[in-house]
TORSE-351886 format. One record per residue: residue number from 0; residue in one letter; x, y, z of N, C-alpha, C in turn. Coordinates in Angstrom, 3 decimals. Layout:
BEGIN
NUM	A	X	Y	Z	X	Y	Z	X	Y	Z
...
END
This chain:
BEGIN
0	X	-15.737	-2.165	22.325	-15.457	-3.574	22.506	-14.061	-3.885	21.997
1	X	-13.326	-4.484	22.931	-12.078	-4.804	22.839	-12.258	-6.492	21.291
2	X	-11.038	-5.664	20.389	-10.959	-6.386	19.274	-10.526	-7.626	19.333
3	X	-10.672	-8.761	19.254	-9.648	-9.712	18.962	-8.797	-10.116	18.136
4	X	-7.771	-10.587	18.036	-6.484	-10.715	16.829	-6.953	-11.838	15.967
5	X	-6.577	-11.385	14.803	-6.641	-12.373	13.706	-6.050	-13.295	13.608
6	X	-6.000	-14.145	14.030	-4.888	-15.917	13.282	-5.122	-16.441	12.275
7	X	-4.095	-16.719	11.284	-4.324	-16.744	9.891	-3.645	-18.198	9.998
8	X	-4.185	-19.177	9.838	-3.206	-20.273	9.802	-3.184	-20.939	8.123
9	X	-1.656	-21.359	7.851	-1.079	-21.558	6.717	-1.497	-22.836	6.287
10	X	-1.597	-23.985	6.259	-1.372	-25.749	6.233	-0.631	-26.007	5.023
11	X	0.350	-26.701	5.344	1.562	-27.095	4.615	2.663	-28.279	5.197
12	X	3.440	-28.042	4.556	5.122	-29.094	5.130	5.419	-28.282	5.946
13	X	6.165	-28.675	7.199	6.523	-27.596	8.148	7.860	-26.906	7.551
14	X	8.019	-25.400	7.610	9.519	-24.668	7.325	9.852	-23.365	8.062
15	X	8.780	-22.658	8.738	8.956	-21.890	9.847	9.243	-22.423	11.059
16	X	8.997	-23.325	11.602	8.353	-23.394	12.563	9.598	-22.326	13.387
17	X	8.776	-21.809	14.450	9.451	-21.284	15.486	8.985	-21.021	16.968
18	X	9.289	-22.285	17.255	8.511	-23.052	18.799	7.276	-23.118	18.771
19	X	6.534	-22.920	17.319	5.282	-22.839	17.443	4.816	-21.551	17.463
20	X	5.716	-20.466	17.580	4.891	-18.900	18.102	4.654	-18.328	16.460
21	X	3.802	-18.016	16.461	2.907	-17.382	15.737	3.850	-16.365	15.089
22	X	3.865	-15.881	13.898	4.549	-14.791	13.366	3.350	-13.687	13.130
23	X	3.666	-12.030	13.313	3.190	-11.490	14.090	3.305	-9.860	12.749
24	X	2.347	-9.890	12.159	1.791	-8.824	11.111	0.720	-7.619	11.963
25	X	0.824	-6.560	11.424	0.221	-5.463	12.179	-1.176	-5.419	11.753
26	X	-1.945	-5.153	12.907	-3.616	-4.815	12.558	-3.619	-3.968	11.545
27	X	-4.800	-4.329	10.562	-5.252	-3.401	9.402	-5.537	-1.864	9.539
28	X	-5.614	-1.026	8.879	-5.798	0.404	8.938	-6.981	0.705	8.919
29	X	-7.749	1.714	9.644	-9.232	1.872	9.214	-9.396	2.488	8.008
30	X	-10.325	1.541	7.237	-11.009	2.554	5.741	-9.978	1.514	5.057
31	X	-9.204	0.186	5.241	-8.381	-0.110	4.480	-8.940	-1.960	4.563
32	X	-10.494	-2.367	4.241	-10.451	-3.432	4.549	-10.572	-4.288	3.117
33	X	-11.017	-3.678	2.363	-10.553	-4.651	1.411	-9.616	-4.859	0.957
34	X	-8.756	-3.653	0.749	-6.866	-3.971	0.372	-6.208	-5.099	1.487
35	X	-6.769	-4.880	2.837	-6.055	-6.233	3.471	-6.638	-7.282	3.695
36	X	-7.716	-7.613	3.129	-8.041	-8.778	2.584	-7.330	-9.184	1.430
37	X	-7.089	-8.745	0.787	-6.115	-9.270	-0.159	-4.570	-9.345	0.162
38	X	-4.439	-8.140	1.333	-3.123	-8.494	1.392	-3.094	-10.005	2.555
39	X	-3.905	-10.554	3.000	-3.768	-11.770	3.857	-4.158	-13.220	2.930
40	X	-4.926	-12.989	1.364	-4.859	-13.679	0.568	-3.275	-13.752	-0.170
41	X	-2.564	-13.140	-0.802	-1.497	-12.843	-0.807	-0.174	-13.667	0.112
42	X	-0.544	-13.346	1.413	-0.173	-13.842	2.140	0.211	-15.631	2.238
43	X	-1.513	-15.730	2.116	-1.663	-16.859	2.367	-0.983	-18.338	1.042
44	X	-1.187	-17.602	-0.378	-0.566	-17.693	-1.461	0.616	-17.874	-1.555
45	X	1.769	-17.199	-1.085	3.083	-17.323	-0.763	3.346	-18.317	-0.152
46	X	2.811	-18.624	1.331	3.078	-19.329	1.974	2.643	-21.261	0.614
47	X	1.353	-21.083	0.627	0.943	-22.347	-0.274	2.095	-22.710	-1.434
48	X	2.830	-21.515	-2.116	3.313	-21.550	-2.829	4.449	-22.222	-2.782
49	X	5.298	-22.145	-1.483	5.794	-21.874	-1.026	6.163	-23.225	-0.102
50	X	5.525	-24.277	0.396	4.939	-25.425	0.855	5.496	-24.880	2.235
51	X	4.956	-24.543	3.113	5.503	-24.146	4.206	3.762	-24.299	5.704
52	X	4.739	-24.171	6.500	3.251	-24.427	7.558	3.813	-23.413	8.915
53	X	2.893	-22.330	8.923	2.758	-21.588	10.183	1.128	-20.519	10.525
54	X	1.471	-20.534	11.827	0.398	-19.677	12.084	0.644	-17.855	12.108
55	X	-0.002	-16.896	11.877	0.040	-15.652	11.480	-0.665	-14.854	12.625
56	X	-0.572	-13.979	12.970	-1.379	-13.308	14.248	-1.344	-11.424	14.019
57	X	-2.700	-11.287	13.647	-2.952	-9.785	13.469	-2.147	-9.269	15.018
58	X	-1.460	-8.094	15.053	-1.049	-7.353	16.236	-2.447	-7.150	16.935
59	X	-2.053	-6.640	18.310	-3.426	-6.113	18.378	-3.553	-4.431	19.429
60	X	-2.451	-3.898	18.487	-2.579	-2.603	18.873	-2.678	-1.839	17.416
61	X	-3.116	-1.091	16.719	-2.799	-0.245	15.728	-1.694	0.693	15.636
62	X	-1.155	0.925	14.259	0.520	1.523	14.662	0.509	2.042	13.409
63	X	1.207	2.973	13.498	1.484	4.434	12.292	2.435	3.670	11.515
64	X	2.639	4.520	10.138	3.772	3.537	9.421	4.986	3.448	10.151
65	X	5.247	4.548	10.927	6.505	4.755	11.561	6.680	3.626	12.555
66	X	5.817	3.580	13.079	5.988	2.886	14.169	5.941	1.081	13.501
67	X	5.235	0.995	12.270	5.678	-0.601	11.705	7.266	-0.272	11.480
68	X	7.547	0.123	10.640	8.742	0.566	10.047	9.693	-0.156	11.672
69	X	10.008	0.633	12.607	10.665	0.593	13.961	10.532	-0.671	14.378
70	X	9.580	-0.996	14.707	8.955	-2.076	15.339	9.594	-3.448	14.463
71	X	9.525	-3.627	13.449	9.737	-4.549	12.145	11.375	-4.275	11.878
72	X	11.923	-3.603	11.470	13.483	-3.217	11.331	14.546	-3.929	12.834
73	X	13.947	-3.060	14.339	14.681	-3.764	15.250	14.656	-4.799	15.785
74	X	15.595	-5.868	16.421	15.540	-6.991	16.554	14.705	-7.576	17.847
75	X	13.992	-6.178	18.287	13.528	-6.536	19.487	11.643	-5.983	19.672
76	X	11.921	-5.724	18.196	10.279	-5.995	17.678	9.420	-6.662	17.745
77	X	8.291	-6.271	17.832	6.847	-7.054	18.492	6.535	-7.538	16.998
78	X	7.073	-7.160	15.791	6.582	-7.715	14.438	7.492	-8.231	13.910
79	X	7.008	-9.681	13.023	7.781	-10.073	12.109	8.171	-9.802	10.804
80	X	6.730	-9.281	10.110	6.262	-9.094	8.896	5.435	-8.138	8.376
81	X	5.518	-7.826	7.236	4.878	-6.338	6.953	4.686	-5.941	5.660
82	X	3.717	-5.526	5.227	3.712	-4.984	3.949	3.336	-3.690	3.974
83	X	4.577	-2.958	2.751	4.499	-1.293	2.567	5.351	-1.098	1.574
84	X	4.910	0.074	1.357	5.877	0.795	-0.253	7.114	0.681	0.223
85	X	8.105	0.343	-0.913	9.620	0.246	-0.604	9.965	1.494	-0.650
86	X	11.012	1.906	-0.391	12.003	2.980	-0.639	13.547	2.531	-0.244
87	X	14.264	3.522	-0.515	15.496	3.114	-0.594	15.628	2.886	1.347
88	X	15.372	3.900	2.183	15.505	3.698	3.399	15.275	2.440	3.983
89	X	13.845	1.882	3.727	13.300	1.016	4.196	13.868	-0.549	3.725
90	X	14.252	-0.507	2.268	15.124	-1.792	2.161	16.671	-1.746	3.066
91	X	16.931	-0.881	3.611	18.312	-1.182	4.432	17.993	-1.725	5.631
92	X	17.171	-1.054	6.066	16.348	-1.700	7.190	15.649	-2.991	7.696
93	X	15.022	-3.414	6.370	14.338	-4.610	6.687	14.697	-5.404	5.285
94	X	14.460	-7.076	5.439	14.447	-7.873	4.212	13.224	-7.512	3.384
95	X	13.606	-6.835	2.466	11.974	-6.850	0.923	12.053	-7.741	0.284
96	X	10.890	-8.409	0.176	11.002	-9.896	-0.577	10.295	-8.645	-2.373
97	X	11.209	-8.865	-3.483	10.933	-7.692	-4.533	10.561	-8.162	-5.414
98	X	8.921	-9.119	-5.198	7.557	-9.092	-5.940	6.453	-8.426	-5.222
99	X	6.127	-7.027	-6.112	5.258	-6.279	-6.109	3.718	-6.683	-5.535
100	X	3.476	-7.116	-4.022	1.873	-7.683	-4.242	0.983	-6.720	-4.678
101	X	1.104	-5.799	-5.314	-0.347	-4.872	-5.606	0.582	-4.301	-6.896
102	X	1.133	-5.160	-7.588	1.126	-4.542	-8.988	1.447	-3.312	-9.412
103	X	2.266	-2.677	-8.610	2.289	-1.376	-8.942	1.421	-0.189	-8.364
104	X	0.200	-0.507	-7.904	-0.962	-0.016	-7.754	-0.751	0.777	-6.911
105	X	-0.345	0.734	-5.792	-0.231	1.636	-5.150	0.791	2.929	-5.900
106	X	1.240	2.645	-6.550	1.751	4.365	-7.138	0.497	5.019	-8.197
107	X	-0.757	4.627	-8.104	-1.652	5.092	-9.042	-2.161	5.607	-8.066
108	X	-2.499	7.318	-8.308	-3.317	7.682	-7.108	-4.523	8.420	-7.474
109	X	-5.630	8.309	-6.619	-6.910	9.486	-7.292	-7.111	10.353	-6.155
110	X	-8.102	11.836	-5.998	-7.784	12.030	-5.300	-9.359	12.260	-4.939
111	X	-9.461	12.599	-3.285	-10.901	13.028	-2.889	-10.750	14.291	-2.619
112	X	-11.704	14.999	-2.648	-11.997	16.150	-3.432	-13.070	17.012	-2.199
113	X	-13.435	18.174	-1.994	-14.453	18.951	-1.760	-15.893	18.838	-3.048
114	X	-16.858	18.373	-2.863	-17.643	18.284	-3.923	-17.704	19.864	-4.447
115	X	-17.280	20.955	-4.352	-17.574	22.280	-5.053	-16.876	22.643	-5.708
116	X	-15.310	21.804	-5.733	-13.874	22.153	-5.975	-13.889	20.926	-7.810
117	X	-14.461	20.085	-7.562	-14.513	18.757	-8.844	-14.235	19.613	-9.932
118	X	-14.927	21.146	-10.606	-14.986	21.208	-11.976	-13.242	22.036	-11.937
119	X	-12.434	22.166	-10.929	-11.162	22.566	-11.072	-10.691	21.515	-11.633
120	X	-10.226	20.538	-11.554	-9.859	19.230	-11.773	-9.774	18.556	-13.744
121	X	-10.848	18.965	-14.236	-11.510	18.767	-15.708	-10.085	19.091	-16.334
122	X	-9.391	20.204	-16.046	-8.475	20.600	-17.017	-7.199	20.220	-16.775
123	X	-6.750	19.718	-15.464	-5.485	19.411	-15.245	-4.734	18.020	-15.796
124	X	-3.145	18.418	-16.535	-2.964	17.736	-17.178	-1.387	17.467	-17.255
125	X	-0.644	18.290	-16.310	0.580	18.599	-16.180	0.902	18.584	-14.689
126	X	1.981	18.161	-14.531	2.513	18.511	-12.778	2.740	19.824	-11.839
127	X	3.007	20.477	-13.549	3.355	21.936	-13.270	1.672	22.833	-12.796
128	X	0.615	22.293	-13.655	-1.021	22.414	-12.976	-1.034	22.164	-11.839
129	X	-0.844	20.716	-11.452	-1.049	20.530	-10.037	-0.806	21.193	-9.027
130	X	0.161	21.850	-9.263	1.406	22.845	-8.039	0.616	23.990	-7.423
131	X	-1.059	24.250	-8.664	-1.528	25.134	-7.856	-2.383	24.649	-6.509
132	X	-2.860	23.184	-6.234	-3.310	22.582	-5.315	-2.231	22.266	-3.950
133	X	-2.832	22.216	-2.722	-2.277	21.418	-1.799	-2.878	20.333	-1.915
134	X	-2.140	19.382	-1.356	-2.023	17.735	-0.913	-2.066	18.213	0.552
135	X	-3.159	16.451	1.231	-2.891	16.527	2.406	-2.175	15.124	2.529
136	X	-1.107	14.735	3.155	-0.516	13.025	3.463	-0.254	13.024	4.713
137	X	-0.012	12.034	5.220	0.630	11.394	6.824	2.188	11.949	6.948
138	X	2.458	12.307	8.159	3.648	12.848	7.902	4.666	11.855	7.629
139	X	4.533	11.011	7.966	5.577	9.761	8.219	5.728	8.813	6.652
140	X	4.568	9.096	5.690	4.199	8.302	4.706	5.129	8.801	3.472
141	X	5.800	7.783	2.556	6.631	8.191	1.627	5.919	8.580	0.536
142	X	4.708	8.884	0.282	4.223	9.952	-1.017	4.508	10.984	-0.396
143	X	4.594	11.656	0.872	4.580	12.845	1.086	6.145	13.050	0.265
144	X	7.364	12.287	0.597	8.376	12.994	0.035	8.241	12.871	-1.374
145	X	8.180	12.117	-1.903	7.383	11.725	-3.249	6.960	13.041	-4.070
146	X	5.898	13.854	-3.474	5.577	14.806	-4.082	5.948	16.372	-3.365
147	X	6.551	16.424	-2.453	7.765	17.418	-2.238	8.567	17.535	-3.548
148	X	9.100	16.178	-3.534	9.997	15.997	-4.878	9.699	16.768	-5.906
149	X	8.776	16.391	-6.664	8.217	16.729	-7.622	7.830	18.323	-7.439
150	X	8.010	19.187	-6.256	7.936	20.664	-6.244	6.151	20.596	-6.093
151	X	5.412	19.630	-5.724	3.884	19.942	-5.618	3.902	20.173	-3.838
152	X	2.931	21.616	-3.593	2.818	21.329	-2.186	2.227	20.416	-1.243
153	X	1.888	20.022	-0.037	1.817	19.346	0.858	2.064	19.806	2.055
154	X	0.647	19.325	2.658	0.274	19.952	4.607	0.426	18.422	5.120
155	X	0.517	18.151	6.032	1.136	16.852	6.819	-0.253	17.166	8.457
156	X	-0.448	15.572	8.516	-0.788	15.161	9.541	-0.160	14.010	10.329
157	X	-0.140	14.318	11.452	0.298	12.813	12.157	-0.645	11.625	12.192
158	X	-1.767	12.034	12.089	-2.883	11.014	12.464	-3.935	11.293	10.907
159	X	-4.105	9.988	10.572	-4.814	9.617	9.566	-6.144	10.283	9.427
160	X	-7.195	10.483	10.497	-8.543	10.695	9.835	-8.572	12.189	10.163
161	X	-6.802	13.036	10.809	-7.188	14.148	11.071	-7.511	15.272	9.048
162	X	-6.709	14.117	8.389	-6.615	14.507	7.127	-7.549	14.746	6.425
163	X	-8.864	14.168	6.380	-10.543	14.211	6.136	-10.760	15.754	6.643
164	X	-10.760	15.802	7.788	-11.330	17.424	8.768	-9.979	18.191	7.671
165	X	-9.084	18.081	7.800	-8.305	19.222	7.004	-8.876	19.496	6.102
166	X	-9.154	18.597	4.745	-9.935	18.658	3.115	-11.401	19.262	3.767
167	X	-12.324	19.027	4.120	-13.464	19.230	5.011	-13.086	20.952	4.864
168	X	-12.346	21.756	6.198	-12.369	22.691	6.549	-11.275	23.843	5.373
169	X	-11.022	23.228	4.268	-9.936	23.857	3.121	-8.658	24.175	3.322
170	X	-8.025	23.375	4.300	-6.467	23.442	4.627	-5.940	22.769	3.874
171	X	-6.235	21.994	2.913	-5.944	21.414	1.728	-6.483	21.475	0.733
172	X	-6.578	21.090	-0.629	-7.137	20.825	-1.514	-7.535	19.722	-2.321
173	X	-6.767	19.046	-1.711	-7.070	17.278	-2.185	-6.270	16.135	-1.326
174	X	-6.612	15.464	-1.113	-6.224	13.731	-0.344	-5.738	12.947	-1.803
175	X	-5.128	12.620	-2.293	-4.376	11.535	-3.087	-4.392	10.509	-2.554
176	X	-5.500	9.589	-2.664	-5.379	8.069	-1.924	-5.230	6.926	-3.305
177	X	-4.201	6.064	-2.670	-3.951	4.501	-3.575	-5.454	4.190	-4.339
178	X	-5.658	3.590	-5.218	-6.826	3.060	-5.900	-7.608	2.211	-5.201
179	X	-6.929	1.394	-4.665	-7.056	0.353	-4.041	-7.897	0.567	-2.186
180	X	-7.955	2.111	-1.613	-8.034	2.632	-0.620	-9.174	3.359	-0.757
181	X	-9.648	4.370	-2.231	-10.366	5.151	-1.635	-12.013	4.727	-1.993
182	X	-12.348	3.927	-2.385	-13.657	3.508	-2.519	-13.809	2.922	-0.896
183	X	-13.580	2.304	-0.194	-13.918	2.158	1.458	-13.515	3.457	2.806
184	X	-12.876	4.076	1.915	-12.805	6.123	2.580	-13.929	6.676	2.234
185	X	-14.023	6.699	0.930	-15.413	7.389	0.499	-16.499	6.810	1.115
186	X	-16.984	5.725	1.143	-18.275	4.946	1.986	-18.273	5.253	3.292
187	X	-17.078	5.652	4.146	-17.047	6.089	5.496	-17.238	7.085	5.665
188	X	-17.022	7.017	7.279	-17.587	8.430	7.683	-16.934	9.218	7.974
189	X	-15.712	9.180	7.648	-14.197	9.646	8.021	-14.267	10.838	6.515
190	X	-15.157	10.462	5.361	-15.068	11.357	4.145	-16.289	12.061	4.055
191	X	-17.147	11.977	4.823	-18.232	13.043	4.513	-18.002	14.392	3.818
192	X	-19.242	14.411	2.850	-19.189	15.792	2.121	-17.144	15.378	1.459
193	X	-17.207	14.456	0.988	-15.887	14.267	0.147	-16.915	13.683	-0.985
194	X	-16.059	13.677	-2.442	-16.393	12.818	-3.130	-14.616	12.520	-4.138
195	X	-15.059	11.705	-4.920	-13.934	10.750	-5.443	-13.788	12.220	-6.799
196	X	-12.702	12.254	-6.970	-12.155	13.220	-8.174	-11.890	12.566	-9.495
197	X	-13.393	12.794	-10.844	-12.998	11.817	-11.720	-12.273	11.971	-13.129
198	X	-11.348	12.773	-13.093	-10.858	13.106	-14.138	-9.384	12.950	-14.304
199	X	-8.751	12.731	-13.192	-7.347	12.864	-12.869	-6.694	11.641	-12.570
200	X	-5.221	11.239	-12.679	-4.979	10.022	-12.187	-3.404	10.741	-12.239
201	X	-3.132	10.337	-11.147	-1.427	10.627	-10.656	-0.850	9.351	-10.208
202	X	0.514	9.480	-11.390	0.623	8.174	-11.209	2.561	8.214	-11.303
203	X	2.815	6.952	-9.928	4.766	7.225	-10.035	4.977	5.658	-9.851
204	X	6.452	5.266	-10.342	6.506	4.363	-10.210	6.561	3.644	-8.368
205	X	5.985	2.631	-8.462	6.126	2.503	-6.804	5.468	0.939	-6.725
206	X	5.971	0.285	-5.317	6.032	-0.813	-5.531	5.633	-1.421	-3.701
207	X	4.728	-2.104	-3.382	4.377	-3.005	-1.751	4.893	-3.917	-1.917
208	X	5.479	-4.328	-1.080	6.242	-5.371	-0.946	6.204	-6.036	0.578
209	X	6.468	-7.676	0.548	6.235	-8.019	1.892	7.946	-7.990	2.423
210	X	7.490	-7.022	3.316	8.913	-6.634	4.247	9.225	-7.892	6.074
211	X	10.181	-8.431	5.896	10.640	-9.157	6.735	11.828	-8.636	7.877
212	X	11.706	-8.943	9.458	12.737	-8.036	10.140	13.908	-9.127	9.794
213	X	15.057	-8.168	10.052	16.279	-8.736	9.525	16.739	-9.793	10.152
214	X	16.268	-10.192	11.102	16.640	-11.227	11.914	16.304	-12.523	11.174
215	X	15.163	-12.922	10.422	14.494	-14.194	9.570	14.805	-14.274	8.229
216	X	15.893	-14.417	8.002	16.300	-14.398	6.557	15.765	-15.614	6.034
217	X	15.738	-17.049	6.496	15.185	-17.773	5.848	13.537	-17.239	5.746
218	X	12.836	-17.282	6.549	11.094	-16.656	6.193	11.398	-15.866	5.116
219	X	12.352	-15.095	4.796	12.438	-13.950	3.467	12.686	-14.700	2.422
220	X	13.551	-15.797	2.714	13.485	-16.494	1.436	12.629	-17.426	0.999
221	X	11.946	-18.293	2.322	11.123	-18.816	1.579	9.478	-18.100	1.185
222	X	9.346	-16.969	1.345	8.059	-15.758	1.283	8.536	-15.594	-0.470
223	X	9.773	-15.169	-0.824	10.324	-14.693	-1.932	10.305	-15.963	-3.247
224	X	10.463	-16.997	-2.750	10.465	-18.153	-3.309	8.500	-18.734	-3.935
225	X	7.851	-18.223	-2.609	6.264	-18.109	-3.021	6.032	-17.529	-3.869
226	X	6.225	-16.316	-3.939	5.866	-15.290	-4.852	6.223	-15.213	-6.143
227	X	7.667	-15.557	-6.037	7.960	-16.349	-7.317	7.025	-17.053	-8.046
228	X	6.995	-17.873	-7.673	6.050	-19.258	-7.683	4.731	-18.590	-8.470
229	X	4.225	-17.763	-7.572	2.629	-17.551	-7.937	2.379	-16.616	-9.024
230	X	3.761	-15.601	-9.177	4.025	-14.976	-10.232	3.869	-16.272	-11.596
231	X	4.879	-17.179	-11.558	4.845	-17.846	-12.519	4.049	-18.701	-13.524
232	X	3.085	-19.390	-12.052	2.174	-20.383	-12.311	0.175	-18.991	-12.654
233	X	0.607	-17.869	-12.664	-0.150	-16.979	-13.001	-1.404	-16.721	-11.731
234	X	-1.078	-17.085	-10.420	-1.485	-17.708	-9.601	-2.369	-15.931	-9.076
235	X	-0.668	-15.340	-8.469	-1.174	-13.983	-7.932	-1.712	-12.802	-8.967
236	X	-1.290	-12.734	-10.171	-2.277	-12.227	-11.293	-3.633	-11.892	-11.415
237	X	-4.295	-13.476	-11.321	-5.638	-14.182	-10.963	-6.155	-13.531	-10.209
238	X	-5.370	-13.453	-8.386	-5.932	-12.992	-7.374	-6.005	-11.517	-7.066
239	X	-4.847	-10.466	-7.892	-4.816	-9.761	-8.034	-6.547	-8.794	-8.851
240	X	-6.616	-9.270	-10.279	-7.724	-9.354	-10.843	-9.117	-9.300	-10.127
241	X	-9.233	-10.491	-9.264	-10.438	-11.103	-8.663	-10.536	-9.409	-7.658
242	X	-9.795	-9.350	-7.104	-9.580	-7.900	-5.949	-9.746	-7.035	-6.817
243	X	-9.393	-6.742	-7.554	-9.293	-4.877	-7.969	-9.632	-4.761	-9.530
244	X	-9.878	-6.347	-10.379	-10.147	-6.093	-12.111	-11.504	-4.989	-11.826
245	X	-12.699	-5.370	-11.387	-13.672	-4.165	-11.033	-13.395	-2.676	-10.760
246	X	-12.778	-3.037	-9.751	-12.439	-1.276	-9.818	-11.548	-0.632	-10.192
247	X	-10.532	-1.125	-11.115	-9.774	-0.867	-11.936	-10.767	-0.141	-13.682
248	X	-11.865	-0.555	-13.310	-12.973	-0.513	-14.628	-13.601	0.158	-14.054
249	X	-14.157	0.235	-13.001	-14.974	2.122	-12.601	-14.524	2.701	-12.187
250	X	-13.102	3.269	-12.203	-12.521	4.446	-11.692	-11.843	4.755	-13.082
251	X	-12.362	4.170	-14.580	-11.428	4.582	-15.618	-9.846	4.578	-15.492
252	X	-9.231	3.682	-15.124	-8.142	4.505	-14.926	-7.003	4.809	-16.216
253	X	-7.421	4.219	-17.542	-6.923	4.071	-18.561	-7.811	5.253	-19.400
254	X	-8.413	6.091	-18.717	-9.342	7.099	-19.793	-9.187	8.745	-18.297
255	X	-8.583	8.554	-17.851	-7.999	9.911	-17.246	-6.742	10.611	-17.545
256	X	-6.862	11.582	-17.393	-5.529	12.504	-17.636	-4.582	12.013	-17.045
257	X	-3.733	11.298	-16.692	-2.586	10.799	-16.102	-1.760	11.704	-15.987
258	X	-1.160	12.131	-14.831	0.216	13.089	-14.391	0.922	12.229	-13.861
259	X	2.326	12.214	-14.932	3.520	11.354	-14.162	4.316	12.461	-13.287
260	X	4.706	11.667	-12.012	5.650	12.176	-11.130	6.971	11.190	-10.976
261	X	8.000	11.651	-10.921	8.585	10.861	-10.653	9.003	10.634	-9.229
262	X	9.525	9.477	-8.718	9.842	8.563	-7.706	11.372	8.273	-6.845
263	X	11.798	9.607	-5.980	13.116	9.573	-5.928	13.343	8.190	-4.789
264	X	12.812	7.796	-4.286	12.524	7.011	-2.995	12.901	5.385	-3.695
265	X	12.910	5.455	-4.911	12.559	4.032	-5.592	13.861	3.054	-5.623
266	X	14.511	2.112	-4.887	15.251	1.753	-5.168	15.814	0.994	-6.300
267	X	17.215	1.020	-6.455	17.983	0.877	-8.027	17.353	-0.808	-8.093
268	X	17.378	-1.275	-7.294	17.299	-3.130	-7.571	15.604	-3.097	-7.702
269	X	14.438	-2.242	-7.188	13.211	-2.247	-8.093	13.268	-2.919	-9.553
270	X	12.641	-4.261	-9.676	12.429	-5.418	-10.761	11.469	-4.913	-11.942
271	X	11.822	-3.261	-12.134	10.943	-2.817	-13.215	11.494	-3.722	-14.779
272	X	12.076	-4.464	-14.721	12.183	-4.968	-16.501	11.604	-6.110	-16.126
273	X	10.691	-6.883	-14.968	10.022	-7.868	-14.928	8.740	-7.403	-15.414
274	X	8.398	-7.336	-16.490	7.440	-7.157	-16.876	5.479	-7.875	-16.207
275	X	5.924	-9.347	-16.104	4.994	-9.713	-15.398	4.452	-9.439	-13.703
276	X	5.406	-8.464	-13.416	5.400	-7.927	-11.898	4.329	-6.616	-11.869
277	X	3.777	-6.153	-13.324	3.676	-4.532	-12.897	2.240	-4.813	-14.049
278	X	1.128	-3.889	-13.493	0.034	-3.831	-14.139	0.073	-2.680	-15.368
279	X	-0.253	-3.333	-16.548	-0.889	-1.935	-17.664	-1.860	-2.100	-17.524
280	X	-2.686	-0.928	-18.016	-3.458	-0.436	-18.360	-3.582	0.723	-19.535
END
């Protein structure tokens, strides 16, 4: 059954308007529905924040990061708007409005596992450990260079759920998924015979951000001006919390072995001395 698109409408003072046409965000990822529920709360937050009035329209084709990335960067893009990990590439490309909506979170990663493989895991505690595992990532996705970097290996897929059958059949050794991602992987059926890996937590600095094509500089500023806002008034904190304080508390993530990697991808203007931008634990 053919999907229908999401319309997210804003209510506010008018400050987009643009003939009325809808500004135009990419359909959600499968296995990724509660992270974009929050990222369309988020959304919607900015805009309130923000006093602004427009309507929002899920795409309605599904598209690889690459293809947001393309699509969003040129001026003759089917998208307006976008949220994804920054890197240095991707801010030349497009406007990053540089408040963190997921807190950092997405550079915290856990990983899913072969259930026979879990008691390897108990002891690792160093990066230089890790190196004896493969990673499986998207080819197009910036953890993959991420942990190249760092000298850990990595097998590449083009297509997302071919990465499950890889871990599945032992062409890898572990999936590293965001926190925020792998509790609705694991419940699917895309992870069978996977389970969640509970001892480990890999973690780099890294940062989502809502990315704007270069053409709408005002929408970037007034998106940037929201966020502000909701940062301040403790607004997105709150909403942050409400989404992920739970599973931030059953996945331990403050009582695992933590392996720092570092983050060559991270750009210099990253607002790491904003302290209220970035989650401890």
């Amino acid at each position: 059954m053919k999907r229908r698109p999401l319309m997210l409408m804003l209510v506010s003072a008018p400050m987009w308007a643009r003939a009325g046409a809808p500004l135009v965000f990419p359909m959600h990822e499968p296995g990724r529905e509660s992270h974009w529920r929050y990222l369309l709360a988020v959304l919607k937050l900015a805009a309130e924040r923000a006093d602004t009035d427009h309507e929002f329209l899920e795409s309605q084709e599904p598209m690889t990061q690459a293809r947001v990335i393309r699509e969003l960067s040129g001026r003759t893009g089917r998208l307006d708007l976008a949220w994804t990990m920054t890197s240095i590439e991707r801010e030349q490309q497009m406007i990053p409005i540089r408040v963190p909506v997921d807190r950092g979170l997405i550079g915290c990663r856990i990983a899913l596992v072969r259930r026979e493989h879990v008691g390897r895991w108990a002891e690792l505690r160093t990066p230089e450990q890790l190196k004896r595992f493969t990673a499986g990532q998207g080819a197009d996705w910036p953890d993959t260079d991420i942990l190249r970097d760092n000298g850990l290996p990595v097998q590449t897929a083009s297509r997302y759920e071919v990465l499950f059958d890889m871990l599945r059949r032992g062409r890898v050794d572990y999936f590293p998924r965001a926190v925020f991602e792998i509790d609705d992987e694991a419940a699917g059926g895309l992870a069978q015979d996977l389970i969640i890996e509970p001892h480990v937590l890999i973690r780099y600095p890294a940062a989502s951000y809502l990315f704007v094509r270069p053409d709408r500089p005002q929408l970037a500023a007034d998106l940037e001006r929201g966020m502000e806002a909701a940062v301040a008034d403790g607004s997105l904190q709150r909403l942050f919390q409400r989404y992920f304080g739970d599973l931030i508390t059953r996945h331990r993530l403050s009582q695992r072995a933590t392996i720092p990697l570092r983050n060559p991808l991270l750009p210099p203007a990253t607002p790491l001395q904003r302290p209220a931008y970035w989650l401890v634990f």
